[in-house]
C-alpha positions in Angstrom: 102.1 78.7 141.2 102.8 76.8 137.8 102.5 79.3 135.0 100.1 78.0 133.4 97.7 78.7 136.2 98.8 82.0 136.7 97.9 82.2 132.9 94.5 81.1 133.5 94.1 83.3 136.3 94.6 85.9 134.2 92.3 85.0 131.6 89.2 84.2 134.0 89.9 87.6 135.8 88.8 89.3 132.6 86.7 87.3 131.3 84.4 87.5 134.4 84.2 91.3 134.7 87.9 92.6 136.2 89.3 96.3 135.7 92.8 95.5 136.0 95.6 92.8 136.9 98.7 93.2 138.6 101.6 91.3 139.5 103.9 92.0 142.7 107.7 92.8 141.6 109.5 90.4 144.2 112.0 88.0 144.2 112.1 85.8 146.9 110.8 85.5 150.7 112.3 83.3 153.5 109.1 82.0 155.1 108.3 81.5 158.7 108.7 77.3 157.6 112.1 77.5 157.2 111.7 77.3 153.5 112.2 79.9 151.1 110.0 80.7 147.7 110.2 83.4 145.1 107.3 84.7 142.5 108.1 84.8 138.7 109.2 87.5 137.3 107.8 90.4 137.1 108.4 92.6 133.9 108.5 89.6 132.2 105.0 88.0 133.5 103.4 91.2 132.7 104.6 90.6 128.4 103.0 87.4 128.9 99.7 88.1 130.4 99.5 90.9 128.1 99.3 88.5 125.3 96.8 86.4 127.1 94.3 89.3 127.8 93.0 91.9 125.4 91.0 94.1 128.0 92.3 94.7 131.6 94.6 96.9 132.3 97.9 95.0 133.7 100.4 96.7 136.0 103.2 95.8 138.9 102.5 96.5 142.3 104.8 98.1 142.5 107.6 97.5 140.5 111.1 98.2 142.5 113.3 101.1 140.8 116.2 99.2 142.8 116.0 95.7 140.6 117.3 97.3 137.4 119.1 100.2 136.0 116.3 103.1 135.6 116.4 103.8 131.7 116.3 99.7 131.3 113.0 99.5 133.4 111.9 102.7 131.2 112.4 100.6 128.3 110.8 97.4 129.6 107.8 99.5 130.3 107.5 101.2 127.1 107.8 97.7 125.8 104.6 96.0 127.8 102.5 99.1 126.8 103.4 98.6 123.3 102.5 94.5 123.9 98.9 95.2 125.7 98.2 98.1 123.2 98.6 100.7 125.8 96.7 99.0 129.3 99.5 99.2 131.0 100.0 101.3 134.8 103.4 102.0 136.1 103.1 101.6 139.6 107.0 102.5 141.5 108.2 102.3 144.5 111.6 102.0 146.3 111.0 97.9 147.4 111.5 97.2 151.5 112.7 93.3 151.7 116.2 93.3 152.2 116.7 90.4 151.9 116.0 89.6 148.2 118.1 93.0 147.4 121.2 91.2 149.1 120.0 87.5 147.4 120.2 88.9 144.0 123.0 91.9 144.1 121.2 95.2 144.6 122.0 98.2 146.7 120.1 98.4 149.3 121.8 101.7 150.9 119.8 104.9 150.3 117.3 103.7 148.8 114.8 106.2 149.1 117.6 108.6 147.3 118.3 106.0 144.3 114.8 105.9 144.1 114.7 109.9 143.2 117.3 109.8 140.6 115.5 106.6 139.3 112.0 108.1 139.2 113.6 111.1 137.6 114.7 109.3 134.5 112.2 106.8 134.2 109.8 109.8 134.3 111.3 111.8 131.9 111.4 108.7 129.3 108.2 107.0 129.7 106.8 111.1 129.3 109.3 112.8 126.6 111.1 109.7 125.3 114.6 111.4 126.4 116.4 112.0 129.2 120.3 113.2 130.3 121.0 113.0 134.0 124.1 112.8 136.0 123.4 112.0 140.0 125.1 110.1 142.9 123.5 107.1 142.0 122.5 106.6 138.3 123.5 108.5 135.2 122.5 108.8 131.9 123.7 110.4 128.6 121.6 111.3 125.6 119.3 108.3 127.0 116.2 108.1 123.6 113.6 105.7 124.5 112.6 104.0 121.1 110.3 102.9 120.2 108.2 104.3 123.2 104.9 104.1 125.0 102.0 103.9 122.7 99.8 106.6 124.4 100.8 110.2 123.7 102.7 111.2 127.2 103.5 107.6 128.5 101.2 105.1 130.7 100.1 106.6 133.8 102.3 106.6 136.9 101.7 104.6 140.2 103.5 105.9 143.5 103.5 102.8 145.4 104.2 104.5 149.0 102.8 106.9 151.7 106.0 107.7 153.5 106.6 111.8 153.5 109.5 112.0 151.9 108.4 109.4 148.5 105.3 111.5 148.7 107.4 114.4 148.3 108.9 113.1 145.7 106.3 111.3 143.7 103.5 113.2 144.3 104.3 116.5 141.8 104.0 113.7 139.4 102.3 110.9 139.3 98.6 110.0 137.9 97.6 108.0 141.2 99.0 106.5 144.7 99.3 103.5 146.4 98.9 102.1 150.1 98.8 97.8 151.2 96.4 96.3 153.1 98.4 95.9 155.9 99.9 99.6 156.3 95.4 101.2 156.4 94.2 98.6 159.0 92.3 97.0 155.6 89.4 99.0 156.7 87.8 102.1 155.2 88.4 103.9 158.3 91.8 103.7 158.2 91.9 104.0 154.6 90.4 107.3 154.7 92.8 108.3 157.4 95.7 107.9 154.6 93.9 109.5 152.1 93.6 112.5 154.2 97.2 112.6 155.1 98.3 112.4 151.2 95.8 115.0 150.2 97.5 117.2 152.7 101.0 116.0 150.8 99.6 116.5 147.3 98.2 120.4 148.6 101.5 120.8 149.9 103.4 120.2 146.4 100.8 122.5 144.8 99.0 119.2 142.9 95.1 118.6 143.6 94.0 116.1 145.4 91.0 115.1 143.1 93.6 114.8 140.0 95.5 111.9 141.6 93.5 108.5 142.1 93.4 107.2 145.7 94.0 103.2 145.2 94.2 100.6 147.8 95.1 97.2 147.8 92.2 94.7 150.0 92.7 91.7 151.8 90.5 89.2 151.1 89.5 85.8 152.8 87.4 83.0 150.7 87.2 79.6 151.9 90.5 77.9 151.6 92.2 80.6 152.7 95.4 79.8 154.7 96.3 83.2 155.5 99.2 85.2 154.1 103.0 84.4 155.4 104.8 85.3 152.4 107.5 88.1 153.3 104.8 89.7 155.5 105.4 88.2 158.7 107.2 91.8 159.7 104.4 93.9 158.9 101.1 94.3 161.0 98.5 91.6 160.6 95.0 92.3 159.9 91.6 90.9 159.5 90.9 90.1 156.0 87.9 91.0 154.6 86.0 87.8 154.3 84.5 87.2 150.7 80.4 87.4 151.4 81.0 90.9 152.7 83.0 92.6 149.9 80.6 94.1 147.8 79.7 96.2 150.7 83.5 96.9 152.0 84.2 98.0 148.1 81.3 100.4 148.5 82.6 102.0 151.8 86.2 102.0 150.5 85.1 103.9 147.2 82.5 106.1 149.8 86.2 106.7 151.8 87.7 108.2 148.8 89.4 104.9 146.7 89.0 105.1 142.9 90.5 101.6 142.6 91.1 98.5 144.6 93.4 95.7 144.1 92.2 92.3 146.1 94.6 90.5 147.3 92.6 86.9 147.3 93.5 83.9 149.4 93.7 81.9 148.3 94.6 83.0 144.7 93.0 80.4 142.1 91.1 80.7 139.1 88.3 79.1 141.2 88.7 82.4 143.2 88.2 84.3 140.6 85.1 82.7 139.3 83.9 83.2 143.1 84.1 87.0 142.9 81.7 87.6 139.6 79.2 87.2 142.2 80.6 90.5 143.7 81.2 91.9 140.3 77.4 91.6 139.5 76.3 92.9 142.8 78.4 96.2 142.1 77.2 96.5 138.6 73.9 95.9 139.3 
C-alpha cells in the first residue's frame, strides 16, 4: 500500500481504541498471479509509525534474526524504543520464505542455529547493553549498545515460533510467545491446544507458564475481503473469522488462554479499522 495509507492506518488504529500495531518483517512474495510484491521495510516503518502515534505499542511480527547482523538489529531496536518512548515489543524469530532470503543475499542454511547465536547477542544487548560472543555463525567483540533501550532491562521479548527446539531456545527468556493464524486452526480450540503444548515447553525449561504471555495472531474477514495469497499459499488455509462475530471469538481466545491478539484484517484499510471500534466498544463495555 502507498505509505501514506499505511500512515493513516496507523493513526486511526489508535485513535479508535487499539493496544498495539505491528508490522510483518518480509521482503518479498512471488504470488500465485505470477507477479511478485514485497512490503516496506520493516525496522524502518516501525521509526516512522512511531512518530505518527504516541500510545500503541508498535512491534514486528516477527522480525527475522536472518535479515541483518544480530548486534545491528540490537541497535535498530534500542533505536525505535528510544523513538516511541519505550512502546516498543521485540518479537524474533528465525523467518521461513526462502525465497526472499536467496532474493536479497541471506543464509538460509541452519537457520534455526544462527538464530541461537543471534538471539543470544541480541538478548544480551537489548538486556545489559554489552555483549562478547564468538560462535559458528556470528561474533562479536566488546559489542556496547549506546545509547540503549529506554526502559531499565530492554523492551520485552517476543518468540515468534512454537517449534520444540526455538521453544527451547527462546523460552528461558523471553516475556511472551507467538503462534499465526494459520499454524492453530484460527480457532480457540486449537489455540488452546498450542498453549498447552508450550506450557509443557516453558515447565520443561524451569520458566512458568503464567509469566510468559500466550499471543496469537486472528484472521479476520470484513466485507471486501479477497482472501489472503501473499506468501501463504504453502501453509494450511483456514476459515477467517468473519468481522460480526469477533467480539465473541476474542472472548473465547482470551477464555483459551491468549493475553493478546494481533488481527490480521482483510482487507487492511483505514476503513477497516474504523469498522472494528464497533468490536472495541463491545469488549470494553
Amino acid at each position: 500500500m502507498p505509505w501514506s495509507e499505511m500512515l493513516s492506518i496507523a493513526r486511526a488504529a489508535e485513535e479508535v481504541g487499539f493496544d498495539s500495531l505491528w508490522v510483518g518483517d518480509h521482503l518479498l512474495y512471488d504470488l500465485p498471479t505470477g507477479l511478485t510484491r514485497g512490503p516496506w521495510e520493516a525496522w524502518t516503518s516501525l521509526a516512522a509509525v512511531a512518530v505518527a502515534t504516541s500510545r500503541v505499542e508498535i512491534g514486528p511480527l516477527v522480525a527475522s534474526t536472518g535479515f541483518h547482523a544480530p548486534a545491528m538489529l540490537a541497535k535498530q531496536a534500542a533505536t525505535v524504543d528510544a523513538i516511541s518512548n519505550g512502546r516498543l515489543i521485540v518479537g524474533l524469530g528465525a523467518g521461513w520464505n526462502e525465497r526472499e532470503y536467496r532474493a536479497f543475499g541471506f543464509r538460509y542454511d541452519h537457520r534455526v542455529s544462527r538464530f541461537e547465536e543471534a538471539f543470544s547477542i541480541i538478548r544480551s544487548l537489548l538486556r545489559e547493553g554489552r555483549a562478547d560472543f564468538d560462535g559458528t555463525y556470528y561474533s562479536v567483540e566488546n559489542c556496547v549498545l549506546d545509547p540503549g533501550p529506554v526502559r531499565p532491562g530492554g523492551p520485552p521479548l517476543l518468540l515468534g515460533s512454537v517449534g520444540p527446539r526455538m521453544m527451547r531456545i527462546g523460552l528461558p527468556h523471553v516475556d511472551a510467545w507467538n503462534v499465526w493464524w494459520s499454524d492453530y486452526g484460527n480457532t480457540p480450540a486449537g489455540f488452546a491446544a498450542v498453549k498447552d503444548r508450550v506450557d509443557e515447553a516453558a515447565a520443561q525449561v524451569r520458566r512458568r507458564p503464567q509469566d510468559i504471555s500466550a499471543t496469537a495472531a486472528v484472521l479476520v474477514r470484513l466485507p471486501g475481503g479477497t482472501g489472503r495469497v501473499m506468501g501463504e499459499a504453502s501453509k494450511p488455509q483456514v476459515d477467517p473469522v468473519d468481522g460480526d462475530d469477533l467480539a465473541g471469538h476474542i472472548s473465547a481466545m482470551a477464555d483459551a488462554g491468549a493475553k493478546h491478539l494481533q488481527l490480521v484484517v482483510d482487507p487492511i484499510t483505514e476503513s477497516s479499522v474504523e469498522r472494528l471500534a464497533d468490536t472495541l466498544a463491545v469488549l470494553d463495555g
